[in-house]
N, CA, C and O atoms as a GROMACS GRO file, in nm:
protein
  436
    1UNK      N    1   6.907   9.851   8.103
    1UNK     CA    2   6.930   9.717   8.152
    1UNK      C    3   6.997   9.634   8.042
    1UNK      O    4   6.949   9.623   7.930
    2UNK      N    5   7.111   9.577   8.082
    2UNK     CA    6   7.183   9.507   7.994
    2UNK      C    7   7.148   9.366   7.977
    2UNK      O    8   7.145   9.298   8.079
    3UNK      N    9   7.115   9.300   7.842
    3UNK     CA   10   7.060   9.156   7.869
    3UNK      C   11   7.185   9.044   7.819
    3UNK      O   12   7.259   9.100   7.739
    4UNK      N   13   7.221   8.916   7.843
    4UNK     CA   14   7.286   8.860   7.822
    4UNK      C   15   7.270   8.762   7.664
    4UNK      O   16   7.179   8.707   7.601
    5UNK      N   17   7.378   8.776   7.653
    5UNK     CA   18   7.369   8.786   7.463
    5UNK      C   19   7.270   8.633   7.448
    5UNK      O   20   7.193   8.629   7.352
    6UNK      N   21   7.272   8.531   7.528
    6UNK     CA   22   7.148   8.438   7.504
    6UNK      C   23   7.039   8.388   7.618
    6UNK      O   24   6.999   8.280   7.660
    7UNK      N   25   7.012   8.541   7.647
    7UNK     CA   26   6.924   8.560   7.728
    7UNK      C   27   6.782   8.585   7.665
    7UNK      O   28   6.747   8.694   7.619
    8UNK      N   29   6.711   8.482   7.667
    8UNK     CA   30   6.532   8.560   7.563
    8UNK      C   31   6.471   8.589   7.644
    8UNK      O   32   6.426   8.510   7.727
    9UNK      N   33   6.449   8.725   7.642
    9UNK     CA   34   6.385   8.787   7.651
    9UNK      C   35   6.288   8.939   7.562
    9UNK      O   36   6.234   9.040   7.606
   10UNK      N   37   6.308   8.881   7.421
   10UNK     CA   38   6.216   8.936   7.313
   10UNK      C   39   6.138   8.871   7.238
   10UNK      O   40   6.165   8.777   7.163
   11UNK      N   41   5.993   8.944   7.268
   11UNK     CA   42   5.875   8.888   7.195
   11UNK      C   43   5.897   8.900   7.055
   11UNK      O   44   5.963   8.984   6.994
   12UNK      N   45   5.796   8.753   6.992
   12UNK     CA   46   5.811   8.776   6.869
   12UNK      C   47   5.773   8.912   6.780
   12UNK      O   48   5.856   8.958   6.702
   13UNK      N   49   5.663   8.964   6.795
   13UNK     CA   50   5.658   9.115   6.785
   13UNK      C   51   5.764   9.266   6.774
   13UNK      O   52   5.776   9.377   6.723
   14UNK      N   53   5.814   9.182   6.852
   14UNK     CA   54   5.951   9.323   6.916
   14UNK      C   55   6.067   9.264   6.757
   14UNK      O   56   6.127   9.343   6.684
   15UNK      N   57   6.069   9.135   6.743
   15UNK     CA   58   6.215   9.108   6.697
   15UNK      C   59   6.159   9.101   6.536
   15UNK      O   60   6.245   9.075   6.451
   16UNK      N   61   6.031   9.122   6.493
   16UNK     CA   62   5.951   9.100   6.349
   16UNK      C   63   5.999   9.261   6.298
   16UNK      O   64   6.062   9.298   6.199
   17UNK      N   65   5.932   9.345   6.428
   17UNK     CA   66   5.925   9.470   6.420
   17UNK      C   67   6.101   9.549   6.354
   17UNK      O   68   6.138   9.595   6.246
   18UNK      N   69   6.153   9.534   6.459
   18UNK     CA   70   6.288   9.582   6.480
   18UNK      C   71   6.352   9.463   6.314
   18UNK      O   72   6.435   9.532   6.254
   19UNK      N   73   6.336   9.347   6.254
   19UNK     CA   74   6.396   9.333   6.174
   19UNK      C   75   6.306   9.373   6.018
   19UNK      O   76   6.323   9.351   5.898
   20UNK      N   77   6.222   9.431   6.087
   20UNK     CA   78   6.077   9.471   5.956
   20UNK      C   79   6.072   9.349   5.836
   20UNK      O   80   6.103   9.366   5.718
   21UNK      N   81   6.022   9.209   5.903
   21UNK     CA   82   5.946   9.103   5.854
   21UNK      C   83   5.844   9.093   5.934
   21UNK      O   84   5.824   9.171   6.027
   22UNK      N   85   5.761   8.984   5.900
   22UNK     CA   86   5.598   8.992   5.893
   22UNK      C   87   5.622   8.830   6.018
   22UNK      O   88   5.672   8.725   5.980
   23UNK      N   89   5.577   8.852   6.146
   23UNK     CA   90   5.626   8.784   6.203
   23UNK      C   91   5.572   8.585   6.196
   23UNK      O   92   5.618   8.489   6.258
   24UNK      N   93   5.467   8.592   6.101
   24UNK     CA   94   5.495   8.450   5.986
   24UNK      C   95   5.593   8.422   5.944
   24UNK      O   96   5.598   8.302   5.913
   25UNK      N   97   5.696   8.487   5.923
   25UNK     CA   98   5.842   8.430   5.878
   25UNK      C   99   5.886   8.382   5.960
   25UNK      O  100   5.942   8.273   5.948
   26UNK      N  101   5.873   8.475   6.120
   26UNK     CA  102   5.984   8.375   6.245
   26UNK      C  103   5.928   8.283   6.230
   26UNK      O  104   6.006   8.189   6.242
   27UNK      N  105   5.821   8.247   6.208
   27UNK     CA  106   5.722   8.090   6.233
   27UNK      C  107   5.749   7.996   6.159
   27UNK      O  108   5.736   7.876   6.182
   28UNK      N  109   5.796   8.057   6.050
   28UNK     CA  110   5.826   7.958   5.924
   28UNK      C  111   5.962   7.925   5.982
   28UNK      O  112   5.955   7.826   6.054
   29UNK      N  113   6.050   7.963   5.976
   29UNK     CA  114   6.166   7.986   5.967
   29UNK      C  115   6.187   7.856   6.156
   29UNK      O  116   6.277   7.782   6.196
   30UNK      N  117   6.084   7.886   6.198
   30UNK     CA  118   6.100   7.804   6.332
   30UNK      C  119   6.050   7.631   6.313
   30UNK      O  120   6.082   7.533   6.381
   31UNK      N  121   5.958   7.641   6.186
   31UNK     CA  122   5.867   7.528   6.118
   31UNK      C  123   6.019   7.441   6.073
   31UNK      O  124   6.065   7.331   6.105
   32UNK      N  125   6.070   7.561   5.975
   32UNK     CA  126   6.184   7.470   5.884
   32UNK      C  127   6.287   7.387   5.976
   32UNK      O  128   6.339   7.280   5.944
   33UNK      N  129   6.316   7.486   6.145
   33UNK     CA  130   6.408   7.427   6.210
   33UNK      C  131   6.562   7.485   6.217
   33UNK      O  132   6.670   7.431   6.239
   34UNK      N  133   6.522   7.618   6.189
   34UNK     CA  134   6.633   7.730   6.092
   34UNK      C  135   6.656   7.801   6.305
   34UNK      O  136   6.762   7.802   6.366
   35UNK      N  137   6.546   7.838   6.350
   35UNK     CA  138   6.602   7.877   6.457
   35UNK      C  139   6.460   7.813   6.579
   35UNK      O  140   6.348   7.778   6.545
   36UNK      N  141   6.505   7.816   6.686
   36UNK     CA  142   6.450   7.710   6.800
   36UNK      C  143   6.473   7.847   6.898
   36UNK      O  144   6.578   7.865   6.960
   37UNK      N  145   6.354   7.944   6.901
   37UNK     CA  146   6.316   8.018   7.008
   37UNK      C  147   6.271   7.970   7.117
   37UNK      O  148   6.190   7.878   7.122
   38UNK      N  149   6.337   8.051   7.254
   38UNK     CA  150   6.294   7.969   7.382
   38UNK      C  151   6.117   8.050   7.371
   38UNK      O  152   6.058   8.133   7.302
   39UNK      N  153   6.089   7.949   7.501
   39UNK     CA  154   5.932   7.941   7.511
   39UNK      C  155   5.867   7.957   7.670
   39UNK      O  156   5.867   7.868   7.755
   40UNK      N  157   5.828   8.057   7.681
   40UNK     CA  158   5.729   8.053   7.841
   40UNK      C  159   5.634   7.931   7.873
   40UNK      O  160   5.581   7.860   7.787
   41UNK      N  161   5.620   7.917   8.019
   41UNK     CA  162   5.516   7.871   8.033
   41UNK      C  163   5.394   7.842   7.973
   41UNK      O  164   5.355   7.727   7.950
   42UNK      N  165   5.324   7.960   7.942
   42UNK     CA  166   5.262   7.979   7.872
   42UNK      C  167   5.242   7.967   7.700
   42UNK      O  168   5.139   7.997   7.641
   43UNK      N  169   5.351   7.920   7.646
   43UNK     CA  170   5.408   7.915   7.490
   43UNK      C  171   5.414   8.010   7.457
   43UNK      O  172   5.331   8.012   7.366
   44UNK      N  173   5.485   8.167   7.468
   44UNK     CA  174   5.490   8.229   7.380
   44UNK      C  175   5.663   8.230   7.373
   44UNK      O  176   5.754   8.195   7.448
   45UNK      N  177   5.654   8.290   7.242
   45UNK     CA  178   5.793   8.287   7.197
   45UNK      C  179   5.872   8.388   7.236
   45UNK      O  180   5.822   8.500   7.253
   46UNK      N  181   6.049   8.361   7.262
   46UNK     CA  182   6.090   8.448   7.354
   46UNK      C  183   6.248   8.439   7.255
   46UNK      O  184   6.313   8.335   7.244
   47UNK      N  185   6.285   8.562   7.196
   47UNK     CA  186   6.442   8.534   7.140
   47UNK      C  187   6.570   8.606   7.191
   47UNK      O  188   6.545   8.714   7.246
   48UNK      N  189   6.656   8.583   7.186
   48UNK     CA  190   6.738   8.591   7.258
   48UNK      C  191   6.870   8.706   7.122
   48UNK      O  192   6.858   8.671   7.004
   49UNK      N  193   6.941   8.786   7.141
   49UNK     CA  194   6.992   8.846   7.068
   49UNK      C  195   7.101   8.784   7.004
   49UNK      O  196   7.166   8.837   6.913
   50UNK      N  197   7.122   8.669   7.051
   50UNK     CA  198   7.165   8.529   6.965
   50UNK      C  199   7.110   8.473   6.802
   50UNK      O  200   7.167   8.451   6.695
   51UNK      N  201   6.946   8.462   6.859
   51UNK     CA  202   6.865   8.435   6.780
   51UNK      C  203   6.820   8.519   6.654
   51UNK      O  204   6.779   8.473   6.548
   52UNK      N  205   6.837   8.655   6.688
   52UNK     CA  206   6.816   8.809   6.624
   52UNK      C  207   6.936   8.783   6.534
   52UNK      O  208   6.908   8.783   6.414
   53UNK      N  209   7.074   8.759   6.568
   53UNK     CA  210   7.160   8.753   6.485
   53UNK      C  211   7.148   8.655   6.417
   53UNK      O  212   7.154   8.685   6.298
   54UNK      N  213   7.128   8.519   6.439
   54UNK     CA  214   7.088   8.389   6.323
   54UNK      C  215   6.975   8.435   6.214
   54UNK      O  216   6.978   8.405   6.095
   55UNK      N  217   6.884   8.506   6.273
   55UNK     CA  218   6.763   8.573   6.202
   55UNK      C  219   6.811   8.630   6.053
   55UNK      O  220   6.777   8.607   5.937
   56UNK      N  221   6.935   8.738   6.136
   56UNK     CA  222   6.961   8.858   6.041
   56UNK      C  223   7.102   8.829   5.929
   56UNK      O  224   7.150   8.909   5.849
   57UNK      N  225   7.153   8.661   5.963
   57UNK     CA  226   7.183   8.616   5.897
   57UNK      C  227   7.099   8.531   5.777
   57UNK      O  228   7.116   8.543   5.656
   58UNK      N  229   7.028   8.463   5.829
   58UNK     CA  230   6.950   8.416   5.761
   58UNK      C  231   6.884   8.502   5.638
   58UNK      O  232   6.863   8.454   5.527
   59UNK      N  233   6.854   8.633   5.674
   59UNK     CA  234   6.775   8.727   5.619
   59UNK      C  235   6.855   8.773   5.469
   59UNK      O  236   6.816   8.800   5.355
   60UNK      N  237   7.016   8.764   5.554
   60UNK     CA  238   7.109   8.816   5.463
   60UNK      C  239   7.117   8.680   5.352
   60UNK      O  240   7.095   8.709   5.234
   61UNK      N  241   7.131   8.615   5.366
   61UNK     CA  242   7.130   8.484   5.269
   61UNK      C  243   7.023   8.474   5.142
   61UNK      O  244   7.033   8.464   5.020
   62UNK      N  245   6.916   8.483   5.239
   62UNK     CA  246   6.755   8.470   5.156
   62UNK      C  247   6.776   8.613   5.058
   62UNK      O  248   6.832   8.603   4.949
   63UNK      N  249   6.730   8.736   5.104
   63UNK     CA  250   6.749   8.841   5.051
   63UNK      C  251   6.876   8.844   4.986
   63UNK      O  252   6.863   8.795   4.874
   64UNK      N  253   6.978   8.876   5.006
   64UNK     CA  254   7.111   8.952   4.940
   64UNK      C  255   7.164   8.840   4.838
   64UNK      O  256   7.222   8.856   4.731
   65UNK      N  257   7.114   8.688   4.922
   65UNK     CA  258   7.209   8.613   4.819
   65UNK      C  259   7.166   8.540   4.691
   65UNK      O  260   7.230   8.488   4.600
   66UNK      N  261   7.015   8.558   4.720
   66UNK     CA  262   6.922   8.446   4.666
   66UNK      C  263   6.918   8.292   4.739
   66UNK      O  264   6.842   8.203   4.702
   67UNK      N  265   6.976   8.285   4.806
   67UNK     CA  266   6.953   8.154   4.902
   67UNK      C  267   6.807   8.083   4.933
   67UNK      O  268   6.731   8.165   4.986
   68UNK      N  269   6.756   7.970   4.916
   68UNK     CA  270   6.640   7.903   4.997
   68UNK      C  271   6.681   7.868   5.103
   68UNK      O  272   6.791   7.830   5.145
   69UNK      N  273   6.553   7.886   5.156
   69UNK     CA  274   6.568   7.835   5.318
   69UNK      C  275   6.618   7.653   5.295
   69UNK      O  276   6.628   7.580   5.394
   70UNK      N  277   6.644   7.607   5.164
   70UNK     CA  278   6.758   7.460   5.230
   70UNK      C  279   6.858   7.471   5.225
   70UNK      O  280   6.945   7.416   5.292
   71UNK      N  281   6.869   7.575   5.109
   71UNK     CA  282   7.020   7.606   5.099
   71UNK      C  283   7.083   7.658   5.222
   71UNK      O  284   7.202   7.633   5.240
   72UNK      N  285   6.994   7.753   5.342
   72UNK     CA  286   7.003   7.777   5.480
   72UNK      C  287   7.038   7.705   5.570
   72UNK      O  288   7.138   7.704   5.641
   73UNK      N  289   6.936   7.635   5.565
   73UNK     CA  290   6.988   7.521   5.635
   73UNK      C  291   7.137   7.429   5.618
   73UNK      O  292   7.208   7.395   5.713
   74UNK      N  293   7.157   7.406   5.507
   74UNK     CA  294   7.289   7.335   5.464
   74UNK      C  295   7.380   7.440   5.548
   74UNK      O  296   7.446   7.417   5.649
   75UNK      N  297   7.363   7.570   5.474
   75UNK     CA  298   7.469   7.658   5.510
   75UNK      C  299   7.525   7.682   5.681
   75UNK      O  300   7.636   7.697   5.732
   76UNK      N  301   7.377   7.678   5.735
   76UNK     CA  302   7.376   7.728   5.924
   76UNK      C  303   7.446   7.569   5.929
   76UNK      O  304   7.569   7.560   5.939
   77UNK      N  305   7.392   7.490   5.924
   77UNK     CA  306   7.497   7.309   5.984
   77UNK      C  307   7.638   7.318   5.947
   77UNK      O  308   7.728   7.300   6.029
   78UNK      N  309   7.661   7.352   5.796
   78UNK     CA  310   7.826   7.390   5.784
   78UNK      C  311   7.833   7.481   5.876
   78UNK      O  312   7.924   7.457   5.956
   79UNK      N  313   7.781   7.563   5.896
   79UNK     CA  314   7.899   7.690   6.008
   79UNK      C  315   7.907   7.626   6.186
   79UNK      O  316   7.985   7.662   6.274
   80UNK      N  317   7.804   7.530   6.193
   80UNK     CA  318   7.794   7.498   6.305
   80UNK      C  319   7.912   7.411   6.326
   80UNK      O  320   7.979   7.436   6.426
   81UNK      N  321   7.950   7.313   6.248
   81UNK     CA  322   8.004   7.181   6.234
   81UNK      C  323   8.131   7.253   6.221
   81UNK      O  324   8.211   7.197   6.296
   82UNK      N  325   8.216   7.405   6.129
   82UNK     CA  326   8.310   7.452   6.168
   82UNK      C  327   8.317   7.492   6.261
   82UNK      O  328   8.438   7.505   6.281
   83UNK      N  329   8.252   7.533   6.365
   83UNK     CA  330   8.250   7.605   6.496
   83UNK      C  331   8.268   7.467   6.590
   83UNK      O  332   8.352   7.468   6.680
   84UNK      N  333   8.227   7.406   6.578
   84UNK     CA  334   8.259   7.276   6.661
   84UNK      C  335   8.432   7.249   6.569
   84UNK      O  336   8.533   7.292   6.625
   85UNK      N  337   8.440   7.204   6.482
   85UNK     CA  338   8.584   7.178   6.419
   85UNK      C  339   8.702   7.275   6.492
   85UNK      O  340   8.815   7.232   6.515
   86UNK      N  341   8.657   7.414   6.526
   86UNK     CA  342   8.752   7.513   6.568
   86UNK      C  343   8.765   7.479   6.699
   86UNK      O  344   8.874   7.448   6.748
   87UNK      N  345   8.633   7.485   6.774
   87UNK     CA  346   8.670   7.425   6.914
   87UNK      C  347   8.752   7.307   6.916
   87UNK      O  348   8.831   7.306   7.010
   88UNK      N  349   8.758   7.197   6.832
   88UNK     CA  350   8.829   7.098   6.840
   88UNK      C  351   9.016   7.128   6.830
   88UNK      O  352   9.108   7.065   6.881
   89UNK      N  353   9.016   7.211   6.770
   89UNK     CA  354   9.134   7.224   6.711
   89UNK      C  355   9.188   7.317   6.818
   89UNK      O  356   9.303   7.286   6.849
   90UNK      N  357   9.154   7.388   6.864
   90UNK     CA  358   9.208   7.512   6.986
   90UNK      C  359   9.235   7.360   7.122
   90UNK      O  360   9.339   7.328   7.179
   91UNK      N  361   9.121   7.310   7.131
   91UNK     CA  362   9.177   7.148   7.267
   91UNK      C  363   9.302   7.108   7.232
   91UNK      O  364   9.384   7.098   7.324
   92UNK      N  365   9.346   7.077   7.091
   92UNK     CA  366   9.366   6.987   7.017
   92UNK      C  367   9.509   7.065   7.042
   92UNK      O  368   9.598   6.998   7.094
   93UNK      N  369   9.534   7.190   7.010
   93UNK     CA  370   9.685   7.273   7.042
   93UNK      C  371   9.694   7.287   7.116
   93UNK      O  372   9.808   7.334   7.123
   94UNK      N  373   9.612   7.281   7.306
   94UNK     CA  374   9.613   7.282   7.424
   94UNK      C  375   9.672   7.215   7.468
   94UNK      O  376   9.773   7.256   7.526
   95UNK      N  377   9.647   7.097   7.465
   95UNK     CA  378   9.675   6.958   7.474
   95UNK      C  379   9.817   6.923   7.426
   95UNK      O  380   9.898   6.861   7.495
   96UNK      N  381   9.836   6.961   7.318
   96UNK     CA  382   9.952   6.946   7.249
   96UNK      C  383  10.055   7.026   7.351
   96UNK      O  384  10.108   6.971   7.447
   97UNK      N  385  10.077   7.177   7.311
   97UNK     CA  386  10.113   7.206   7.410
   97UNK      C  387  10.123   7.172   7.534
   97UNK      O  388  10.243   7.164   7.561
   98UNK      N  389  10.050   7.144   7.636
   98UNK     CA  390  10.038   7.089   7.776
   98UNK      C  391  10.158   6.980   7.741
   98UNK      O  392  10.254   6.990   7.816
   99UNK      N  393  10.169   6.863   7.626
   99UNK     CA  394  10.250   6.756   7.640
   99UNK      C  395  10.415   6.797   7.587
   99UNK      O  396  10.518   6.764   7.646
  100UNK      N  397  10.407   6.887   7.445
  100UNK     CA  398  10.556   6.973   7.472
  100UNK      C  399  10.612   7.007   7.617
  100UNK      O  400  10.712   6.962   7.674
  101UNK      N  401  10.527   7.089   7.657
  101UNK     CA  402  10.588   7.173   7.754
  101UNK      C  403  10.492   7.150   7.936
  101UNK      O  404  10.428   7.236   7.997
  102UNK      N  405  10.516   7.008   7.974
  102UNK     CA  406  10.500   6.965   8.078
  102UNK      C  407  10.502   7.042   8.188
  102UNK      O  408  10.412   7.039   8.272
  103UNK      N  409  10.604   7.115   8.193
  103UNK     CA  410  10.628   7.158   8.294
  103UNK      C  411  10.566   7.348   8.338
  103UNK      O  412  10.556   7.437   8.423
  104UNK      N  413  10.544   7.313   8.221
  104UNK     CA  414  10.485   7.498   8.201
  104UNK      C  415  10.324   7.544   8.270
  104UNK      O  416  10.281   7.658   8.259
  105UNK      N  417  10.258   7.443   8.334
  105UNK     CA  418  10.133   7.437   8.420
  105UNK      C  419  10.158   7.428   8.567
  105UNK      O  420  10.088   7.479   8.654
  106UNK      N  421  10.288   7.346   8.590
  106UNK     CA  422  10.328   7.353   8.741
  106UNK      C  423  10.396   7.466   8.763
  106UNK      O  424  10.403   7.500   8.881
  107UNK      N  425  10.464   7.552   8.659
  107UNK     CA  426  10.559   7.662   8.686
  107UNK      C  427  10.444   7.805   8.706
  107UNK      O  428  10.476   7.903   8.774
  108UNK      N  429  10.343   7.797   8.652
  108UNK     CA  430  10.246   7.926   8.644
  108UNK      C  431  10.137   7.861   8.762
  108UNK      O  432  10.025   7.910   8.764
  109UNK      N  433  10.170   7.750   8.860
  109UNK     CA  434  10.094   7.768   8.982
  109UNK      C  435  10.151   7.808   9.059
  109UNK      O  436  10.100   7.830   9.169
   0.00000   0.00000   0.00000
């Protein structure tokens, strides 16, 4: 069964296990505000293979780089704030384009 890349549906257990940390870290790491796992009814925690990858970035930072979890944080808001900047900039040549070349949206209907 194929799951959708931010689809949660993995217990905290499953994603501690599979990244072999002690699943007090997701907790911490959810305390600091580093990642925001969805949540059941019931409150248990549910991550999404989205989240697994922020994880295993994170992991890579702390471990490989010597990074603190603020320095994490700084780092995850810069990449966010470029990822928003890129989306801006792809509108931003859309747009542009669209006003060069006017006529090039009525010709491809």
């Amino acid at each position: 069964m194929e799951h959708h890349y931010n689809e949660p549906v993995y217990l905290i257990s499953v994603v501690a296990k599979v990244l072999s940390i002690h699943p007090q870290t997701l907790r911490q790491y959810e305390r600091e505000g580093l990642i925001e796992p969805s949540r059941t009814d019931g409150k248990i925690r549910l991550y999404s293979q989205r989240d697994i990858d922020r994880i295993k970035l994170i992991l890579r930072l702390t471990r490989d780089m010597g990074v603190n979890l603020a320095g994490v944080d700084v780092i995850l808001k810069l990449k966010n704030q470029l990822h928003e900047f890129e989306n801006l900039i792809d509108e931003l040549r859309l747009e542009l384009s669209k006003q060069q070349n006017p006529n090039a949206s009525s010709k491809a209907v």
